[in-house]
C-alpha positions in Angstrom: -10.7 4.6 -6.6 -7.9 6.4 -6.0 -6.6 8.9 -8.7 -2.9 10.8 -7.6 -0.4 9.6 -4.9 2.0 12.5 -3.8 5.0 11.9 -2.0 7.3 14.4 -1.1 11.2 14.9 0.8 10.7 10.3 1.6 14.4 9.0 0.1 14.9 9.5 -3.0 10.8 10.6 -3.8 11.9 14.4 -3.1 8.5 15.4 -5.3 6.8 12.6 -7.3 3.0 13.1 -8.0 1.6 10.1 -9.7 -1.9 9.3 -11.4 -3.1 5.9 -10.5 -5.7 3.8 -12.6 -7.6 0.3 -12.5 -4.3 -1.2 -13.0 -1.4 0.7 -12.5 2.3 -1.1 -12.9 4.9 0.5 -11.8 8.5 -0.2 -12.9 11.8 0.4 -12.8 15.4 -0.3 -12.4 17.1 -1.4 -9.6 17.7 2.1 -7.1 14.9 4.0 -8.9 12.7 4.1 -6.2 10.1 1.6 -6.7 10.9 0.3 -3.4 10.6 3.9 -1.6 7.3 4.8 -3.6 5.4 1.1 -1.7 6.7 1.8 1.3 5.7 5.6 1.6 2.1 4.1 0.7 2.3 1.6 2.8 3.7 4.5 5.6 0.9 6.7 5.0 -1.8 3.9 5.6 -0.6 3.7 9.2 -2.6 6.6 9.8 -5.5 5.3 9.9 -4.7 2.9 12.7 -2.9 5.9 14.7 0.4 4.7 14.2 1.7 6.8 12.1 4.1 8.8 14.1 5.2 5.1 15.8 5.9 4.0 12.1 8.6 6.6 11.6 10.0 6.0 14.1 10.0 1.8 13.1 12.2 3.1 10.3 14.6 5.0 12.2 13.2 8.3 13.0 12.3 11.4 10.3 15.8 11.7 9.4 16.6 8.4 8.1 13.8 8.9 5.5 14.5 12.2 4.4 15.5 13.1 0.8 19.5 13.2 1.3 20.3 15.4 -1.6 20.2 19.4 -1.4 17.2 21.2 -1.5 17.1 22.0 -5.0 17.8 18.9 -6.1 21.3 19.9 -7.4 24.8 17.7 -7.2 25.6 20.5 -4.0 24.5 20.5 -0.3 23.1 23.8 0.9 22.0 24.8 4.3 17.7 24.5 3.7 16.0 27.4 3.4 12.6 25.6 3.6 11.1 23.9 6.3 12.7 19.9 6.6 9.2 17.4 6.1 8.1 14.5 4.7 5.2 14.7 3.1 2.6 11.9 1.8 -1.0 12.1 0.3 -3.5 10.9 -1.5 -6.5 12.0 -3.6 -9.5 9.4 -4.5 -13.1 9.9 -5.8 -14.2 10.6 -2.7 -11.6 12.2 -0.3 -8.3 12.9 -0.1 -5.5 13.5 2.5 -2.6 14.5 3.2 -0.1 14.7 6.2 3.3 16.8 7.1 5.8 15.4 9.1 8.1 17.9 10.8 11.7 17.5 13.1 10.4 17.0 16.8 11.0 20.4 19.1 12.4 17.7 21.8 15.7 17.7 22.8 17.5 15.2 20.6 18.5 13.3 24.6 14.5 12.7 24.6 14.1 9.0 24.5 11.2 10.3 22.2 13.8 11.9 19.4 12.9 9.4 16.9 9.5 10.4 16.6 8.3 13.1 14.3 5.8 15.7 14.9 2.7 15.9 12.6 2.5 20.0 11.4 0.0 19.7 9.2 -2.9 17.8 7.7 -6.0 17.9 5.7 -8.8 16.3 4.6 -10.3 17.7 1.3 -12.8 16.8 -1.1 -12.2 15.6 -4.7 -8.5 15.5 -6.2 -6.8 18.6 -5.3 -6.6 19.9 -1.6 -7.6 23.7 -2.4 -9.7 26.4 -0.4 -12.9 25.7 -2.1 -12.5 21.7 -1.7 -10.9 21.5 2.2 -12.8 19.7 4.9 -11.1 19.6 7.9 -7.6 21.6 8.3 -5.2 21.0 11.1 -2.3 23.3 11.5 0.2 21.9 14.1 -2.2 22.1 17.2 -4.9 23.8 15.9 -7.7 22.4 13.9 -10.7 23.8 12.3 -13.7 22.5 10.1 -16.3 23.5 7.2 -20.0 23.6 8.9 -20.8 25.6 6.3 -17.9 28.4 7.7 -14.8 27.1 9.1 -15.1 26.0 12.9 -12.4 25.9 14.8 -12.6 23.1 17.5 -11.5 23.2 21.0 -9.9 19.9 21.2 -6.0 20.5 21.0 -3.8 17.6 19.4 -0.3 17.1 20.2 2.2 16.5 17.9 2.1 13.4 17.7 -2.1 12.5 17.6 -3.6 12.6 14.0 -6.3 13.9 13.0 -8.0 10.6 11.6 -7.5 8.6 14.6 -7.6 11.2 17.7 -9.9 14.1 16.7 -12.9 13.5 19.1 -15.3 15.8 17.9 -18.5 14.6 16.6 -18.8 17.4 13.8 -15.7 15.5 11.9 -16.8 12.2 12.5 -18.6 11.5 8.8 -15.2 12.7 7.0 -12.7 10.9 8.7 -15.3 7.9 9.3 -15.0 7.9 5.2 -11.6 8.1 5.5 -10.3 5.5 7.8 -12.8 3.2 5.6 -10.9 4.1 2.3 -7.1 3.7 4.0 -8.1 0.9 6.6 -9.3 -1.3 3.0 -5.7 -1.3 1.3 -4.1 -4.7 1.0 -0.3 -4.7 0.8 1.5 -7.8 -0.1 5.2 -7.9 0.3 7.4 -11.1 -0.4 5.1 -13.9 1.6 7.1 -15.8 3.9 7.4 -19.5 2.4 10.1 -21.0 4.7 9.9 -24.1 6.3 8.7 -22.4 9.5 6.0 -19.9 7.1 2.4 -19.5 8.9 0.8 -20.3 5.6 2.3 -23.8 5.6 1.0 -24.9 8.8 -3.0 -25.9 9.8 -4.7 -22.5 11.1 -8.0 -22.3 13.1 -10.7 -21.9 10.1 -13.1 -19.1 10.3 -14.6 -17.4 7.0 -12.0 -14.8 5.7 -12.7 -12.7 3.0 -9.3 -11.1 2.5 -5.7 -12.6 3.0 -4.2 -11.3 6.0 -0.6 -9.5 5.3 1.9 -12.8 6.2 -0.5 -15.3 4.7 -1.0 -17.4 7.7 -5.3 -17.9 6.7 -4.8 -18.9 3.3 -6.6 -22.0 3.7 -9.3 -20.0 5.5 -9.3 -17.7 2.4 -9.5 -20.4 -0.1 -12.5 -22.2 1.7 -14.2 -18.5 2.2 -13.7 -17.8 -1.4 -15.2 -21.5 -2.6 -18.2 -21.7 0.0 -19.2 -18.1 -1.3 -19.6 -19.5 -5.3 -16.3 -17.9 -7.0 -14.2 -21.1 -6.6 -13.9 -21.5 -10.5 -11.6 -18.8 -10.7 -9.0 -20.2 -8.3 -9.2 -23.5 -10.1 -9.0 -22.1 -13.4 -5.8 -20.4 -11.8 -4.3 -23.0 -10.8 -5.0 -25.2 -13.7 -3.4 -22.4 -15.5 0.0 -22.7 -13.5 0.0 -26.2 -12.9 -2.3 -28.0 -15.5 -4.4 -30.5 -14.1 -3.5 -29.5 -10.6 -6.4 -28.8 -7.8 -6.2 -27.5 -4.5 -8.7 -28.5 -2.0 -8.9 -27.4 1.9 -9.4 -30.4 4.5 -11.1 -29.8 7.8 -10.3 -31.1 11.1 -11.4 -29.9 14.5 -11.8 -26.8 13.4 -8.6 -26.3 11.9 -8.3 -25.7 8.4 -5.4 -27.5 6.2 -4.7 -27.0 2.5 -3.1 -29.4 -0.1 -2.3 -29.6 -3.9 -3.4 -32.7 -5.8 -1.0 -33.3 -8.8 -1.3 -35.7 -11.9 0.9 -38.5 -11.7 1.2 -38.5 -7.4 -0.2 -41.0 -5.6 -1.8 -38.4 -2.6 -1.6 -34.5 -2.6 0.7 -32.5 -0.9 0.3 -30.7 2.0 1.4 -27.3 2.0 4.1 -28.1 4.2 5.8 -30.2 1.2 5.2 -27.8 -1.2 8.0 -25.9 -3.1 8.6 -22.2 -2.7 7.2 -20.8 -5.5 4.1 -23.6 -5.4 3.3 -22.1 -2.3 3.9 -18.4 -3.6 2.1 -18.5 -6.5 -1.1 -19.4 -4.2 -0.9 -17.2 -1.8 -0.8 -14.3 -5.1 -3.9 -16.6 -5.8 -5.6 -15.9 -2.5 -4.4 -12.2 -2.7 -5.5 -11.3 -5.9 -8.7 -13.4 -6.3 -10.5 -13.4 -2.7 -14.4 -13.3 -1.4 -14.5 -9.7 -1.0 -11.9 -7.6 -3.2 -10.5 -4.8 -1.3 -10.7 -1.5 -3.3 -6.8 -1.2 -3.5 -4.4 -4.5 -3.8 -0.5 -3.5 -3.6 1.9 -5.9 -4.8 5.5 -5.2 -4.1 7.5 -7.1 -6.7 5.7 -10.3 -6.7 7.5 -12.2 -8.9 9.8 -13.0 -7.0 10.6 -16.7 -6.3 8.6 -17.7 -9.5 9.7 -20.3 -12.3 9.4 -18.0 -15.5 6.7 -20.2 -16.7 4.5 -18.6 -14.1 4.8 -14.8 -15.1 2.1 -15.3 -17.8 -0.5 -16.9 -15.3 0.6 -14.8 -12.6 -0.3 -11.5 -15.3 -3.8 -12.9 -15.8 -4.3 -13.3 -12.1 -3.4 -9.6 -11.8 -6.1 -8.5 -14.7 -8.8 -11.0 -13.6 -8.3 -9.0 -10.3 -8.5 -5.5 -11.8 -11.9 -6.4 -13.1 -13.0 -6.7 -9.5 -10.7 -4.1 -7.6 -7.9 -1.3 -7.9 -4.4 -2.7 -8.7 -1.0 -1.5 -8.5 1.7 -3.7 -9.1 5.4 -2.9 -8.4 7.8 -5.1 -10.3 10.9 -4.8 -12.6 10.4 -8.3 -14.3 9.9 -7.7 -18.1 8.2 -11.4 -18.4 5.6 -9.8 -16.0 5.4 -6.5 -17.3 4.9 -7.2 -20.8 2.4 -9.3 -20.5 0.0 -7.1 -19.3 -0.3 -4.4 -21.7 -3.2 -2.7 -21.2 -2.2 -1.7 -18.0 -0.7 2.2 -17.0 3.2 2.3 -16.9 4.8 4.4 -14.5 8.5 3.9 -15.1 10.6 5.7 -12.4 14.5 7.1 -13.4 16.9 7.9 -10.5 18.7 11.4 -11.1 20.9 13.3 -8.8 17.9 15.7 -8.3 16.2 12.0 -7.1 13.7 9.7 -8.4 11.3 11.4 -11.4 8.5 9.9 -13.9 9.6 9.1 -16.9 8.4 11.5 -19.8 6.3 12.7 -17.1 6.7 17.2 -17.7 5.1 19.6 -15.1 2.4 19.6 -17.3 1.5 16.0 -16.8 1.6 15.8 -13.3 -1.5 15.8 -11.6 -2.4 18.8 -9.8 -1.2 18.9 -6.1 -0.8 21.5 -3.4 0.8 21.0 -0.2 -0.3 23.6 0.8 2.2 25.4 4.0 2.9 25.9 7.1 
């Protein structure tokens, strides 16, 4: 599970450390950085499919995520004394990471200007990167590892390879095996397309799927996966929940899967072509949340969104039923939402001038992080 996410210098995160539970909600008002703190998540995942550096770039290059504001976090620019980075990591119960993104030494003509160079990372065991806990240390080129003493390896990476996706040596390969598993298992869901044209309306080739794809397009692959493996009680009950005495039922044809929605008082069910936005949103947060094999982290990024009222409270028990099976942390500013799940650890984030802090949080409460330097 994962315990602290650290993000530092991203927007308006220019030092938030956060604890994480079972079922984290995070909150907010509009500008406080709720939107900044998913994305840098969802940024520092791409390292585990080597594309971090590419990502950056995606966004506009390192200086169009930089923190904005002076270094000290005061209402006055100064000329930075420190070194200009953006820095994101995590800590779990088993490993943890972290990464530093530096301004590229290439000429700012370079057709490669927008990427960043990577200047540091580790891999450590436990919560807090820290001599006695480090596994594997890159510093800009350079990277060693603990065999019992440190090793440096011969292999040198370039600025932009990581050391979870480009590091061949065998000696790291348990570590970062464990850690591509951990990052490469996070599920991100992020306002679900639902227009007329949306993948998840349309028949899809049905294979079993034990986990909703990003842009929903196998959700009646999901649904069928989820039924044929003896947990499709809990998406009825769902549904019933939402819609009472609606049921949703996957049709095959020629191998291609389609899904409809049988209503009281209609004649035949709908297709998921016909159904309405926030029909069709509120099961694909079904699929999400409820699958055949939970992923150990689910992010949802303000998923309320498009939803009747009515459905905050079912929508809250689909997040909790989920919880009991894997990690959760929801994003939202919708009080209907919020409140009704009130066992679940708040986070609210506050925009200041020095940028986006914890609420209550003091510097005692943060969990322990080092970056560590340069």
């Amino acid at each position: 599970m994962l315990r602290t996410l650290a993000v530092s210098g991203y927007r308006s995160l220019r030092d938030v450390v956060l604890p994480l539970e079972e079922l984290t909600v995070v909150t907010g008002a509009n500008g406080s950085g709720k939107s900044n703190l998913y994305r840098a998540l969802r940024l520092l995942t791409s390292a585990a499919r080597g594309d971090l550096v590419g990502a950056v770039a995606r966004e506009g290059g390192l200086p169009s995520l930089l923190w904005a504001g002076s270094e000290d976090g005061g209402g006055q620019g100064t000329v930075r004394r420190n070194p200009i980075a953006v820095q994101l990591g995590f800590a779990s119960d088993e490993l943890g990471y972290l990464v530093d993104l530096g301004i590229p030494q290439a000429s700012q003509n370079s057709v490669f200007a927008r990427d960043p160079e990577i200047k540091r990372e580790q891999v450590f065991a436990g919560r807090l990167a820290k001599p006695a806990t480090l596994l594997i240390d890159r510093l800009r080129a350079q990277t060693r590892v603990r065999d019992g003493a440190w090793v440096s390896l011969d292999q040198k990476l370039a600025p932009f390879e990581s050391i979870v996706t480009d590091l061949a040596d065998g000696d790291t390969a348990p570590e970062l095996l464990g850690l591509r598993r951990i990052m490469n298992g996070w599920r991100f869901y992020d306002h679900f397309r639902v227009d007329a044209d949306a993948p998840a309306r349309r028949p899809q080739v049905g294979t079993r799927s034990p986990l909703l794809a990003h842009d929903g397009s196998n959700l009646a692959a999901v649904w069928a996966t989820v039924h044929d493996a003896g947990f499709g009680h809990l998406l009825d009950s769902a549904v019933d929940e939402a819609f009472p005495g609606s049921r949703v039922r996957v049709e095959a044809s020629d191998g291609n899967l389609r899904l409809t929605l049988s209503q009281p008082g209609l004649l035949r069910p709908l297709d998921a072509a016909e159904l309405s936005d926030g029909t069709l949103r509120y099961l694909l947060l079904c699929a999400a949340l409820l699958p055949a094999r939970p992923a150990p982290l689910t992010v949802l990024n303000e998923p309320e969104s498009s939803l009747h009222a009515s459905l905050l409270a079912p929508l809250a028990n689909l997040v909790r039923a989920a919880a009991a099976q894997t990690q959760v942390l929801l994003v939202s500013h919708a009080p209907g939402l919020i409140d009704a799940i009130p066992d679940a650890h708040r986070i609210s984030l506050e925009r200041r001038i020095d940028g986006t802090v914890v609420e209550g949080q003091g510097l005692l409460d943060a969990p322990p992080w080092n970056w560590g330097t340069r």
